[in-house]
C-alpha positions, 0 to 999 in steps of 0.5 A: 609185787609192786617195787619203788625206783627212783633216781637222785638228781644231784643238779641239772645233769647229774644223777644217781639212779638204780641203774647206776647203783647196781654197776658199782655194787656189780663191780664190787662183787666181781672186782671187775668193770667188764664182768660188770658189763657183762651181768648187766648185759652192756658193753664195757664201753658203757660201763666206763661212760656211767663210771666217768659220769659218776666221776664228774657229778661226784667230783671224784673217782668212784671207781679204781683200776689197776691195770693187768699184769702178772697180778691180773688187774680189776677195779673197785670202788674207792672210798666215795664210791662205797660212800655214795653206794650205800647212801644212795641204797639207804634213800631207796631204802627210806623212801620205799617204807615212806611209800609202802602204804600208798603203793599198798593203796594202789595194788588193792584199787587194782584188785577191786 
């Protein structure tokens, strides 16, 4: 099945695409940048880079740690990171319905 990925370029350099989208959504559910990782099989250090990345193009931390200790530590996403999560689902969501028909056009000249 035929899918639509696509990346926002906010300014030369500084962008949010799928994959980007998938760690933060990652470090939500597991409250954890390296269980993040792990799922999306990269190293933490990675992790980190596209999280400080973030940071810089949005001007403001998208994620936020606590260090561990007796209450175990982890990360989530800070107000603007949900922010920037869901607007940047709701555009792939939009521009999926826009371009279903035109996808749809290019599965059935394949099957033709």
């Amino acid at each position: 099945m035929p899918t639509l990925s696509i990346r926002v370029d906010l300014r030369p350099g500084a962008s949010i695409g799928p994959g980007k989208a998938r760690l933060l959504e990652l470090i939500a559910e597991t409250g954890s940048i390296s269980a993040a990782a792990r799922a999306m099989e990269m190293s933490y250090r990675r992790a980190w880079l596209l999280i400080d990345d973030l940071k810089a193009v949005f001007g403001e931390a998208v994620v936020e740690t606590a260090a561990g200790g007796a209450k175990g530590g982890g990360a989530h996403l800070t107000r603007r990171g949900r922010t920037v999560l869901d607007a940047f689902r709701r555009v792939e969501r939009a521009a999926a319905k826009a371009a279903a028909r035109e996808i749809a056009r290019m599965t059935l000249a394949d099957a033709a």
